[in-house]
N, CA, C and O atoms as a DFTB+ gen file, in Angstrom:
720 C
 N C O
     1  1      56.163     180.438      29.124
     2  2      55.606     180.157      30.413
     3  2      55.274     178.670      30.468
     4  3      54.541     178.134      29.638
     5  1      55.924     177.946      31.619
     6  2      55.343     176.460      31.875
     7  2      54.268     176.514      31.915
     8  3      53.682     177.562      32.183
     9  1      53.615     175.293      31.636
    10  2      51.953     175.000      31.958
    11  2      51.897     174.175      33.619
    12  3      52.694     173.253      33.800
    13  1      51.268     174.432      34.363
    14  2      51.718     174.168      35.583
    15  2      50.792     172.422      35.380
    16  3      51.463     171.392      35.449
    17  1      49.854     172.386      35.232
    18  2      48.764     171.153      35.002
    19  2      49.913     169.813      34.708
    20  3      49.660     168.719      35.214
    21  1      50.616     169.918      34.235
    22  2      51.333     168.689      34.080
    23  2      52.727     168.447      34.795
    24  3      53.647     167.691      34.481
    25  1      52.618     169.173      35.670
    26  2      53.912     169.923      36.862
    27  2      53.322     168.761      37.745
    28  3      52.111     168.600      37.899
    29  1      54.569     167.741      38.470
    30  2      54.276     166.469      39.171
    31  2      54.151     167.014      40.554
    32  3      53.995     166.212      41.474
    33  1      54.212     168.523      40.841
    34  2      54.061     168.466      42.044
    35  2      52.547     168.907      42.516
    36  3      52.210     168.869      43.699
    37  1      51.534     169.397      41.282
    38  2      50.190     169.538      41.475
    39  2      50.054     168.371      41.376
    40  3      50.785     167.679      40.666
    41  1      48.697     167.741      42.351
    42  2      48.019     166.700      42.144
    43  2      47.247     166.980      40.801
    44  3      47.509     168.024      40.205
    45  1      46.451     166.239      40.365
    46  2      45.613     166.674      39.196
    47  2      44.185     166.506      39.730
    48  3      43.956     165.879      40.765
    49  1      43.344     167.020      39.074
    50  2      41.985     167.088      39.840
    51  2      41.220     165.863      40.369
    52  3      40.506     166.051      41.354
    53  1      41.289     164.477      39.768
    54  2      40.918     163.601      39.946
    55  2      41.432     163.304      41.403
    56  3      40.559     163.060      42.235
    57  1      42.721     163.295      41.802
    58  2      43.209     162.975      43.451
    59  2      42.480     163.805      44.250
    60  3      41.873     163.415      45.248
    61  1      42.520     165.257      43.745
    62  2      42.018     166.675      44.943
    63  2      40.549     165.878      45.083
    64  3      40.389     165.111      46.032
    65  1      39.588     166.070      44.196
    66  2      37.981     164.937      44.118
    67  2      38.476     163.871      45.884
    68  3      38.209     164.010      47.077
    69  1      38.916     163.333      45.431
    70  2      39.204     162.134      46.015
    71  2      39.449     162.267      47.369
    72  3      39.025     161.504      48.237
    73  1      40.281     163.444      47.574
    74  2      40.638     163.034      49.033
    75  2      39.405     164.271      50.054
    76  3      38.934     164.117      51.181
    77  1      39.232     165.377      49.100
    78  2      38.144     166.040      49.558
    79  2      37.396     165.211      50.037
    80  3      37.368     165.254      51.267
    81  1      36.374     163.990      49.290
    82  2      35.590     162.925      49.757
    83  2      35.572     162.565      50.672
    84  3      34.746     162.661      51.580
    85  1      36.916     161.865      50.543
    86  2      37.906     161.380      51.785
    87  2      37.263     161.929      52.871
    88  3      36.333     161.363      53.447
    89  1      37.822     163.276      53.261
    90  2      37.701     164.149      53.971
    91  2      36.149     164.152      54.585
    92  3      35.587     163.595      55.528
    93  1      35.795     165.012      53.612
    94  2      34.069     164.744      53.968
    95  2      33.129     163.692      54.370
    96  3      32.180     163.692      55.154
    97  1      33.649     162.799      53.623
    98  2      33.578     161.173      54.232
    99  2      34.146     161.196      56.226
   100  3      33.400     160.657      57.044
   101  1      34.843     161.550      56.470
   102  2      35.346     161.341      57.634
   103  2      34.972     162.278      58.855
   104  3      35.076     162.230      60.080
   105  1      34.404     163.302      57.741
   106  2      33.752     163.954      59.107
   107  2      32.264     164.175      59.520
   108  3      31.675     164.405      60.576
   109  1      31.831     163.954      57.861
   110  2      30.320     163.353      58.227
   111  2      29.982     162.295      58.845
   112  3      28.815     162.252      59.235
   113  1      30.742     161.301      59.085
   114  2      30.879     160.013      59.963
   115  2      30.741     159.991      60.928
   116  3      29.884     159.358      61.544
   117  1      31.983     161.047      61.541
   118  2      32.293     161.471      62.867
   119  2      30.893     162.112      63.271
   120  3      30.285     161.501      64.150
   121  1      30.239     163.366      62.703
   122  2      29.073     163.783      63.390
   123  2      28.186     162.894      63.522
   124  3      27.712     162.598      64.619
   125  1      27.819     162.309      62.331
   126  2      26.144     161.120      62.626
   127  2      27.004     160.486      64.023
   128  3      26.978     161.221      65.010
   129  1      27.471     159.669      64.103
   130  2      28.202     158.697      64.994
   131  2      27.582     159.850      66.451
   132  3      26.988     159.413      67.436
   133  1      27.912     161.291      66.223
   134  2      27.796     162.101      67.552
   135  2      26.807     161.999      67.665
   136  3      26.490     161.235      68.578
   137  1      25.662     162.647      66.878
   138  2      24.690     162.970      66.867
   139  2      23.396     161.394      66.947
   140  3      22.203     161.648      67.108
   141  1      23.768     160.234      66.841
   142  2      22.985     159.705      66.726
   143  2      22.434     159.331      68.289
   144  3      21.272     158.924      68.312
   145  1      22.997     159.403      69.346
   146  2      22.552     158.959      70.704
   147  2      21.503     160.041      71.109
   148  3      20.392     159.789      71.577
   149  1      21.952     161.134      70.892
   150  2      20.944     162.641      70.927
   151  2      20.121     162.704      70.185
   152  3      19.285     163.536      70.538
   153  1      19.784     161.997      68.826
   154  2      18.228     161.639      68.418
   155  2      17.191     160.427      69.091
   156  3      15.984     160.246      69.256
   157  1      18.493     159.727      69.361
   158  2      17.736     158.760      69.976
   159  2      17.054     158.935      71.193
   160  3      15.981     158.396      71.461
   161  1      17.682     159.691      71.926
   162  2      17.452     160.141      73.287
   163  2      16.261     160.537      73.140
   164  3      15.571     160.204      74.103
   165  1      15.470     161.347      72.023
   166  2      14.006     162.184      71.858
   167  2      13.593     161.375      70.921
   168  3      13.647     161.781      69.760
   169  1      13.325     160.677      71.067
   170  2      12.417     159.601      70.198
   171  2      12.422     158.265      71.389
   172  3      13.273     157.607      71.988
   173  1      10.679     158.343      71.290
   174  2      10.629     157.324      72.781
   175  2      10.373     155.987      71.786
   176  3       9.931     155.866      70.643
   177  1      10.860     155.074      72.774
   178  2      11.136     153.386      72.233
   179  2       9.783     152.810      72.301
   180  3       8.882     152.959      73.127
   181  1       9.854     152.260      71.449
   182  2       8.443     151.604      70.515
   183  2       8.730     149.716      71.333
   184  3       9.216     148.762      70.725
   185  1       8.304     149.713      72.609
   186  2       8.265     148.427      73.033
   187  2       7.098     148.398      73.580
   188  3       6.423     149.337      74.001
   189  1       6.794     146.859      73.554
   190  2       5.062     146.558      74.047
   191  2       4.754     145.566      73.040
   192  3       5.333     145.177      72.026
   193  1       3.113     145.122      73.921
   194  2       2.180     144.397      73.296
   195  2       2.193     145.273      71.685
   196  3       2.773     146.229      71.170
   197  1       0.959     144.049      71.260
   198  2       0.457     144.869      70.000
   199  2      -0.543     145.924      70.451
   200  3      -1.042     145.575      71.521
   201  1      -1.063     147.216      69.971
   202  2      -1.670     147.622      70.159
   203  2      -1.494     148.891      71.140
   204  3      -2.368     149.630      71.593
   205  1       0.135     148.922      71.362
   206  2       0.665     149.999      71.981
   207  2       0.069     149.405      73.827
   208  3      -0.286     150.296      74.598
   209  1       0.043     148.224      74.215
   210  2      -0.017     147.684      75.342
   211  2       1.147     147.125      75.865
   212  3       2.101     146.984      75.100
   213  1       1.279     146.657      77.454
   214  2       2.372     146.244      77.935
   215  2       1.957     144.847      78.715
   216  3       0.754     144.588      78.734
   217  1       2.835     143.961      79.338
   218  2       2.822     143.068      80.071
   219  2       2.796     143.634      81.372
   220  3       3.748     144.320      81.743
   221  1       1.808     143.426      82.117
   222  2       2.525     144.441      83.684
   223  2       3.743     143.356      84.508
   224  3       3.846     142.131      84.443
   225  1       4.128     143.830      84.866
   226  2       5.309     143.745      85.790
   227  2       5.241     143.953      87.078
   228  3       4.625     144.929      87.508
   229  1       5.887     143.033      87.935
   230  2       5.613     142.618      89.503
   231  2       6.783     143.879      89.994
   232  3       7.340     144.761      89.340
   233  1       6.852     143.471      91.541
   234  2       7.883     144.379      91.948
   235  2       9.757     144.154      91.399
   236  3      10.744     144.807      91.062
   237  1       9.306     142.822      91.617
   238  2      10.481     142.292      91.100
   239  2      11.182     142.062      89.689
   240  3      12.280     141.591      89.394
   241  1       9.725     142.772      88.631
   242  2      10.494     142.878      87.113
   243  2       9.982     141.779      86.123
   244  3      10.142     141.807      84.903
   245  1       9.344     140.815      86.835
   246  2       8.704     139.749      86.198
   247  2       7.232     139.638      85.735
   248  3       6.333     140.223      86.338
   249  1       7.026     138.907      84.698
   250  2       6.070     139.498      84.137
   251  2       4.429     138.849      85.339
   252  3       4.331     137.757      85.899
   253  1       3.835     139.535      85.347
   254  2       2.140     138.926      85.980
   255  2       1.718     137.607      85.638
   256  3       1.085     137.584      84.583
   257  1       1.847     136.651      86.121
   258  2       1.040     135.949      85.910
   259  2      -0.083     135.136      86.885
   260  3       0.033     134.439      87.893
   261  1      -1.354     135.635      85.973
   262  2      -2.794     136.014      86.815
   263  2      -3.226     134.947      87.801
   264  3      -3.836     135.211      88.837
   265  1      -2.737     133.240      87.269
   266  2      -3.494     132.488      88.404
   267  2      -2.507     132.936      89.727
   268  3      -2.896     133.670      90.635
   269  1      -1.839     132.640      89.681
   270  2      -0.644     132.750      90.637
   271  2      -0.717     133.851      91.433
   272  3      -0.534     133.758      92.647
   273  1      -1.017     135.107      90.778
   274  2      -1.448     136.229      91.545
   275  2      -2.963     136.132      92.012
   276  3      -3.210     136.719      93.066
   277  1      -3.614     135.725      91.622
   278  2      -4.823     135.493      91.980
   279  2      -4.873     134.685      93.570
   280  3      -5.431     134.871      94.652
   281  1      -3.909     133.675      92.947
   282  2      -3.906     132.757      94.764
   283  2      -3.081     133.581      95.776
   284  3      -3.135     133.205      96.947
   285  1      -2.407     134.537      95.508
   286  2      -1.831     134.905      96.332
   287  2      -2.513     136.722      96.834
   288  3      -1.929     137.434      97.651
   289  1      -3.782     137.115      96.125
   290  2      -4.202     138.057      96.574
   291  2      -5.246     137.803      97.034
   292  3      -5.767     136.746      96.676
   293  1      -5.894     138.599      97.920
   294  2      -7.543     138.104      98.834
   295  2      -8.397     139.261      97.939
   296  3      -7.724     140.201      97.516
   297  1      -9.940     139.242      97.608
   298  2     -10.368     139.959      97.272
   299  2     -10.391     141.581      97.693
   300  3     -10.121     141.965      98.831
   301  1     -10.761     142.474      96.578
   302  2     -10.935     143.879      96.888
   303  2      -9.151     144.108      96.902
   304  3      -8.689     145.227      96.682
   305  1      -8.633     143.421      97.065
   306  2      -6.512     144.136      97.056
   307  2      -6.517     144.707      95.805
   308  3      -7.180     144.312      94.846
   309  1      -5.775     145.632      95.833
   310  2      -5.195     146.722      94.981
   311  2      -3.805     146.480      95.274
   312  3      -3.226     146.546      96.358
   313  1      -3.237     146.103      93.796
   314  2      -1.269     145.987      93.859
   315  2      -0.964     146.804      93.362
   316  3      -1.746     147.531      92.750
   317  1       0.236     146.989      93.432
   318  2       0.946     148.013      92.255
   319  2       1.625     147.061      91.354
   320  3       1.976     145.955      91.766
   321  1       1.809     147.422      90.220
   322  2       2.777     146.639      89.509
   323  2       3.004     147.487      88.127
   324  3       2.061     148.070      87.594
   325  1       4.246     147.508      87.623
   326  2       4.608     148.228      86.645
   327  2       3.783     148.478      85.269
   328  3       3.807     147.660      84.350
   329  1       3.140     149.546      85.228
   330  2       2.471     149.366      83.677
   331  2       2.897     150.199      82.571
   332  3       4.044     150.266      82.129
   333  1       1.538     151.040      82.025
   334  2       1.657     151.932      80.625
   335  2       2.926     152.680      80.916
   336  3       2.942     153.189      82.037
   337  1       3.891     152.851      80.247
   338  2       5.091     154.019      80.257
   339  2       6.111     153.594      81.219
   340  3       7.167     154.215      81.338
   341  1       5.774     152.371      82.029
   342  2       6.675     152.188      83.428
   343  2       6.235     152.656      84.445
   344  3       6.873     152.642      85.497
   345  1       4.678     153.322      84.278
   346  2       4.195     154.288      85.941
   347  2       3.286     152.946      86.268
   348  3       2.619     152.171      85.582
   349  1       3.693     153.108      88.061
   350  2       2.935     152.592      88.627
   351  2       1.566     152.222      88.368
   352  3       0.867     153.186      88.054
   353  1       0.889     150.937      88.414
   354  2      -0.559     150.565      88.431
   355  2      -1.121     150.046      89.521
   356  3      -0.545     149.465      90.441
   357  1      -2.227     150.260      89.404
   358  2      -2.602     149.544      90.603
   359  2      -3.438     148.556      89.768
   360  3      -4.244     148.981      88.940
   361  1      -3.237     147.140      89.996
   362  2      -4.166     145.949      89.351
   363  2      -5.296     145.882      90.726
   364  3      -4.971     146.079      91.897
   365  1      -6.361     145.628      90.345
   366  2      -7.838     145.323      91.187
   367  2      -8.150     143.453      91.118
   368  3      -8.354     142.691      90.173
   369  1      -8.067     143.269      92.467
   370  2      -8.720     141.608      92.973
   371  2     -10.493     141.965      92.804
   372  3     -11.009     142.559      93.751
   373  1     -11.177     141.676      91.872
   374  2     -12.370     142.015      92.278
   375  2     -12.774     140.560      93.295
   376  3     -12.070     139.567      93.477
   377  1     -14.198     140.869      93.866
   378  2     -14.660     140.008      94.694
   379  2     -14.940     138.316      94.070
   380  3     -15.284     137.366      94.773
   381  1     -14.775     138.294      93.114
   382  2     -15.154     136.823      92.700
   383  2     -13.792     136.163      92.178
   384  3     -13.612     135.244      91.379
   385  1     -12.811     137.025      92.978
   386  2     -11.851     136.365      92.541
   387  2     -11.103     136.637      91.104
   388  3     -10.207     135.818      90.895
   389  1     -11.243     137.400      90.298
   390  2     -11.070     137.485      89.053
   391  2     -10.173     139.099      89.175
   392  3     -10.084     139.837      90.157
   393  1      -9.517     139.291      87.613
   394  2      -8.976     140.855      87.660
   395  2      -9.873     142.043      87.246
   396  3     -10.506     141.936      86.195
   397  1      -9.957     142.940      87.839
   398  2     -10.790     143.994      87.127
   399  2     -10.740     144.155      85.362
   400  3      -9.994     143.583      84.567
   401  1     -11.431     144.789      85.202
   402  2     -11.018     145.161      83.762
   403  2     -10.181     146.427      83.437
   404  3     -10.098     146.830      82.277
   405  1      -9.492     147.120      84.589
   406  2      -9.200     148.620      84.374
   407  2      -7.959     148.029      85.429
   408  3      -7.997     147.011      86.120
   409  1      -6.931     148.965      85.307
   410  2      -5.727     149.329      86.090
   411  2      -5.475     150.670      86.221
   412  3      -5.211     151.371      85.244
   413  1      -5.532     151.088      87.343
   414  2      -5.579     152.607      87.870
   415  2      -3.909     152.838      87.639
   416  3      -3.064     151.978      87.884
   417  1      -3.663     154.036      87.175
   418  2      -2.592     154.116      87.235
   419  2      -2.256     155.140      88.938
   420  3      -3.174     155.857      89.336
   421  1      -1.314     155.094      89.520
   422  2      -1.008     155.643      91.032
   423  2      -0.209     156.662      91.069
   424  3       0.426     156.908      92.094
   425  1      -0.072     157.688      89.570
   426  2       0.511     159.334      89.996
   427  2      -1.161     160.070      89.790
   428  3      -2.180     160.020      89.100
   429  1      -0.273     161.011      91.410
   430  2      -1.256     161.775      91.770
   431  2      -1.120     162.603      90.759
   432  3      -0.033     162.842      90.231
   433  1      -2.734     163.343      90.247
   434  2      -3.109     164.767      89.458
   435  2      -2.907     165.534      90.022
   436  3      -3.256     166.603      89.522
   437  1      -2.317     165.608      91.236
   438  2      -1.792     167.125      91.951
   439  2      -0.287     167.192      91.506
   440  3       0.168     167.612      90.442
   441  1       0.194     166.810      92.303
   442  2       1.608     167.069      91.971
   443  2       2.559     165.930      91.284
   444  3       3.602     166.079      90.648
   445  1       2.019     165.030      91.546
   446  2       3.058     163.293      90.610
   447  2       3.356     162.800      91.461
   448  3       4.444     162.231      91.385
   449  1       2.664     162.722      92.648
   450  2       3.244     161.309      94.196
   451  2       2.419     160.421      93.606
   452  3       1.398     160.482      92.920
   453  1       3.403     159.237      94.224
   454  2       2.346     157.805      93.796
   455  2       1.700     157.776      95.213
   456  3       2.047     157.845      96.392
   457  1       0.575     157.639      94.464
   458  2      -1.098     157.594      96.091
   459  2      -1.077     155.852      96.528
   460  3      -1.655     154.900      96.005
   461  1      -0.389     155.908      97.405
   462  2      -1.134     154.552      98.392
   463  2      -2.276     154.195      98.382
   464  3      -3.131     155.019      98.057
   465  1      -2.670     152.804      98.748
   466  2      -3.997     152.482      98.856
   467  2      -3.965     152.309     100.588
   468  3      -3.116     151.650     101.189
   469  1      -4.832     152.886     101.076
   470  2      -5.211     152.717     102.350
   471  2      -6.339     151.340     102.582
   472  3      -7.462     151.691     102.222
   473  1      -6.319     150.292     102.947
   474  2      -7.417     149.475     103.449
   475  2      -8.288     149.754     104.232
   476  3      -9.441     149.336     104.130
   477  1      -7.774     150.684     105.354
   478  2      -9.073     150.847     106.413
   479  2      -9.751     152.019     105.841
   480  3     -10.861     152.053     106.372
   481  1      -9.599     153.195     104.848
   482  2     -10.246     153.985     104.573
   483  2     -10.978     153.413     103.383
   484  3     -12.087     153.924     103.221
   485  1     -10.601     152.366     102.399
   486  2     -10.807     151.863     101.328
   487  2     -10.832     153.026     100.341
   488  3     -11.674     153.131      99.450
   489  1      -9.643     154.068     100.616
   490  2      -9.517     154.844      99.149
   491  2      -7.986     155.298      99.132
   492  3      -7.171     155.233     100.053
   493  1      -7.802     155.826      97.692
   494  2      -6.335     156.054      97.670
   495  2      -6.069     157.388      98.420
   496  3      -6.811     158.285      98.019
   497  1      -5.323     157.708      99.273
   498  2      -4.786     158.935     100.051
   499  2      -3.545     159.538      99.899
   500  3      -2.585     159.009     100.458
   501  1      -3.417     160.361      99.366
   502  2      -2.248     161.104      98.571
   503  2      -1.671     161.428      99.883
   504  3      -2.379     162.175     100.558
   505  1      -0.323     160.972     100.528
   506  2       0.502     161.857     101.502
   507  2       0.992     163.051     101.554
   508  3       1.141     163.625     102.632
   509  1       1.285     163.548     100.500
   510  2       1.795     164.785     100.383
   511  2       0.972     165.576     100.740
   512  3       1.174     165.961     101.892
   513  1      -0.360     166.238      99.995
   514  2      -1.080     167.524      99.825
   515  2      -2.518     166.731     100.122
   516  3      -3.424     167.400      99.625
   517  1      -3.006     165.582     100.739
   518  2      -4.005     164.959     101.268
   519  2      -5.350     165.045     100.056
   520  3      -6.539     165.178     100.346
   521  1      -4.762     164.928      98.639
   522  2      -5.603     164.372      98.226
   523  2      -6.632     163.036      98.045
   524  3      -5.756     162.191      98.233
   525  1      -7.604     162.400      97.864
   526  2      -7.875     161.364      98.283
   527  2      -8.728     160.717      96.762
   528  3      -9.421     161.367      95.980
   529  1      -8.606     160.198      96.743
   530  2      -9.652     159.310      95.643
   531  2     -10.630     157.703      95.760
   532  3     -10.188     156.838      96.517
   533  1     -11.601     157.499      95.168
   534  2     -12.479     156.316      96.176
   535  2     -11.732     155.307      95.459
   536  3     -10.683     155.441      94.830
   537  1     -12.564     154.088      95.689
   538  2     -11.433     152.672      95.083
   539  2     -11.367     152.643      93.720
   540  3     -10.733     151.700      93.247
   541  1     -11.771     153.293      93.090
   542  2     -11.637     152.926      91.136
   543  2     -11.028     154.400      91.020
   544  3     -11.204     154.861      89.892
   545  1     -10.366     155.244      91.884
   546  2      -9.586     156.448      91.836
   547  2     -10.415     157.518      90.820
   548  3     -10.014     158.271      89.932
   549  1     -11.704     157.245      91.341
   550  2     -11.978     159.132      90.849
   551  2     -11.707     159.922      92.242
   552  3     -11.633     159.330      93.318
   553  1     -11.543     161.556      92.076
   554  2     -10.810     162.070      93.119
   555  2     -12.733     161.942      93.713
   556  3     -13.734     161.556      93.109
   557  1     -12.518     162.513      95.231
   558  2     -13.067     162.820      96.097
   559  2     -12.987     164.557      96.953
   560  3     -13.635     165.456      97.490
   561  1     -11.777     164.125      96.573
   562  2     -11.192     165.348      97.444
   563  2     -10.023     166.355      97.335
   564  3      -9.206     166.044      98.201
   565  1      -9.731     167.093      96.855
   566  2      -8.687     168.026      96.481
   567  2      -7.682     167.950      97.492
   568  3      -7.648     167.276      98.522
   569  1      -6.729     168.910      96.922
   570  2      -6.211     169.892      96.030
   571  2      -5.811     168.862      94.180
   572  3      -5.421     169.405      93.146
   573  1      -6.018     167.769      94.325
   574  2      -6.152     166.915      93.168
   575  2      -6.952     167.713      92.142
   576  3      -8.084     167.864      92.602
   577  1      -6.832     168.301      90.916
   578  2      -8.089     168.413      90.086
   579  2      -9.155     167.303      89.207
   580  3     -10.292     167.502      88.780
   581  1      -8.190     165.941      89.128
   582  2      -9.008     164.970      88.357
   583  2      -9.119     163.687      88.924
   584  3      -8.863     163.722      90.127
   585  1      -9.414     162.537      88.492
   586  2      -9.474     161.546      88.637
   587  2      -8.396     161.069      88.115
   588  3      -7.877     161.769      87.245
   589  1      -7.690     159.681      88.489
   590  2      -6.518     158.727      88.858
   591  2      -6.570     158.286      86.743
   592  3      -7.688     158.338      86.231
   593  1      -5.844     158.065      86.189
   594  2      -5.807     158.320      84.801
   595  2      -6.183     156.320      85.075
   596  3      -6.188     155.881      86.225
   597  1      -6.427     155.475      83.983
   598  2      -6.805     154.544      83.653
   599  2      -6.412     153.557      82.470
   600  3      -6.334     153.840      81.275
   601  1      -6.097     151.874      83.315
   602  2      -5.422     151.393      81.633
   603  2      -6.333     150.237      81.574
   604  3      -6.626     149.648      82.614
   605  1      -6.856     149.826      80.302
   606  2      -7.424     148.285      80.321
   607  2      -6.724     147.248      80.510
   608  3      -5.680     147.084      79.879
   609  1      -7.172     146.352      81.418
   610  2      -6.246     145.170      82.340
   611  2      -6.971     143.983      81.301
   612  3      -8.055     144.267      80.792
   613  1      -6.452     142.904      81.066
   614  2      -6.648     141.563      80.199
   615  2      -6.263     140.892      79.835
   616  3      -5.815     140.901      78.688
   617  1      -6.236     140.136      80.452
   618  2      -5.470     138.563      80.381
   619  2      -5.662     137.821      79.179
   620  3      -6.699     137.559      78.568
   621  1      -4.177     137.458      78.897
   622  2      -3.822     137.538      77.334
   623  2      -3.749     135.178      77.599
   624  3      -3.915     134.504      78.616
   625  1      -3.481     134.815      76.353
   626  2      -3.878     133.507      76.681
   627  2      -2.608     132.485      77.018
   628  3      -2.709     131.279      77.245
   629  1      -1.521     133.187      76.994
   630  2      -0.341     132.717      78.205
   631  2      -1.001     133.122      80.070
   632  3      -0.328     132.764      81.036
   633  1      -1.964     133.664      80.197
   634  2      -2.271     133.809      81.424
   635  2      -1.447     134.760      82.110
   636  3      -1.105     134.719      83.292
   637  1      -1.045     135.988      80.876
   638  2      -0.225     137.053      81.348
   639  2      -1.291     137.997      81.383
   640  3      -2.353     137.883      80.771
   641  1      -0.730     139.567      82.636
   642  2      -1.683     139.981      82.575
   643  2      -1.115     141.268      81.158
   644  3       0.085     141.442      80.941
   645  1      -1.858     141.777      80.618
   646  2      -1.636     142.862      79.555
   647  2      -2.371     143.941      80.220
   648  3      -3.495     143.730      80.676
   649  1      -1.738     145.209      80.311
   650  2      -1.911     146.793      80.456
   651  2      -2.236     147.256      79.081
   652  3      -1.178     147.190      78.456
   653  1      -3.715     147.937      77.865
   654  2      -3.366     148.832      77.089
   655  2      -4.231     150.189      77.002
   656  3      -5.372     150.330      77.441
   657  1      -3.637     150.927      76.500
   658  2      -4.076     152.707      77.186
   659  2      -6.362     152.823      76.884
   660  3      -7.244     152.290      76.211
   661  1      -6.202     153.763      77.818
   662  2      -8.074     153.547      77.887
   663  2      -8.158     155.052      77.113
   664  3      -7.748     156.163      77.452
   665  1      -8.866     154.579      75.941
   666  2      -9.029     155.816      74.834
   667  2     -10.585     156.000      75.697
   668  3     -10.531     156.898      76.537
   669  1     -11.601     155.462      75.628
   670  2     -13.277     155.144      75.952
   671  2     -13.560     156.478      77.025
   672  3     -12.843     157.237      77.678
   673  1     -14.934     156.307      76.819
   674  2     -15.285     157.203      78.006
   675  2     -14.968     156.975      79.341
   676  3     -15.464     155.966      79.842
   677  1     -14.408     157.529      79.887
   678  2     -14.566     157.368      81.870
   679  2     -15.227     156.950      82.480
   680  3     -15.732     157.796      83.217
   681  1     -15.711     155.634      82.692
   682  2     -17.058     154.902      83.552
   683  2     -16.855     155.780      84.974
   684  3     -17.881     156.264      85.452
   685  1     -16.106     155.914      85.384
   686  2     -16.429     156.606      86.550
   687  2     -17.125     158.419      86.632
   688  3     -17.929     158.805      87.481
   689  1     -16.550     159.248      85.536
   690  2     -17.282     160.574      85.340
   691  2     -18.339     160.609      84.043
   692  3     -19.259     161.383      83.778
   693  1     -17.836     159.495      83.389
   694  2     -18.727     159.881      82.032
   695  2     -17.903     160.677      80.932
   696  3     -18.276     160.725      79.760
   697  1     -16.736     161.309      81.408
   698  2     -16.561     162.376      80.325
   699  2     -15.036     161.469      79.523
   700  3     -14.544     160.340      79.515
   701  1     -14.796     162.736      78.972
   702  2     -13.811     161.656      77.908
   703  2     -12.638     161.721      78.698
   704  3     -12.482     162.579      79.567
   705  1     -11.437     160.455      78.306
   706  2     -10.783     160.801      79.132
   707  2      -9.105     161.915      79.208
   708  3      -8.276     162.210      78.348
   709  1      -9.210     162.175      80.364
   710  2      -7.977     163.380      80.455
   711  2      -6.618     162.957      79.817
   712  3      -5.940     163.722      79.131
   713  1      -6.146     161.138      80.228
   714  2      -4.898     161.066      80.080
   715  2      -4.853     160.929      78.727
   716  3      -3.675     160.654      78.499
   717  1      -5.653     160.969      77.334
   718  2      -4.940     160.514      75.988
   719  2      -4.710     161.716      75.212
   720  3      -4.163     161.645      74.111
């Protein structure tokens, strides 16, 4: 009986190794390569200040900067401008001219409309389901169950303004707060 092992038409084990690899090599490739946009997709992006804060952002995408907005807002105005996560903020002109220390964020606790600021009522008024909240957005008035969630506003020493998340108690209820 031939011994087949030295028969030139078997590879010998060292090639079979090899191209198996090969192989496996090429298709484990192929999946990560698939699979990597679909991890990425659920894993949220780590951009921002230090401290898990942001630069707020005008309508136009550019970053705040406070004198400039300052001359161009009259006291008591409430803006919107892009903050924590990309949701709407509302930045505060207080009366002396200066920025509040807080940025309201503007999705409603009822359903997720962004609440307008009304001037002649001087509070935010939800269009949809007529919830209402006073000027530092604690609610007032239902079908809302909470108050307007909250970010610390602070001008960083480029004279940008910085958004970062409000862990602290709620100056407006006292209690801790809902959004962390």
């Amino acid at each position: 009986m031939a011994q087949i092992s030295g028969s030139a038409d078997v590879p010998d084990m060292g090639r079979r190794q090899f191209m198996n690899l090969l192989t496996f090599g090429a298709v484990t490739g192929t999946a990560l390569g698939a699979l990597y946009p679909v991890v990425k997709y659920f894993i949220p992006p780590s951009v921002g200040a230090v401290g898990g804060g942001v630069t707020a952002k005008d309508a136009l995408g550019s970053d705040i900067v406070v004198s400039n907005f300052l001359a161009s807002h009259p006291a008591g105005d409430r803006v919107l401008a892009q903050g924590l996560k990309g949701d709407p903020t509302y930045i505060v002109v207080e009366d002396n001219q200066s920025i509040a220390n807080y940025g309201i964020n503007a999705v409603c606790t009822h359903l997720g409309c962004v609440v307008p600021w009304n001037v002649n009522e001087n509070k935010f008024m939800c269009p949809c389901h007529g919830s209402q909240y006073d000027s530092t957005g604690k609610v007032v008035r239902g079908p809302a169950p909470l108050s307007l969630a909250l970010a610390h506003a602070t001008v960083t020493e480029d004279d940008k303004l910085s958004l970062t998340p409000w862990t602290e108690t709620d100056f407006r209820t006292g209690d801790d707060p809902w959004w962390t």
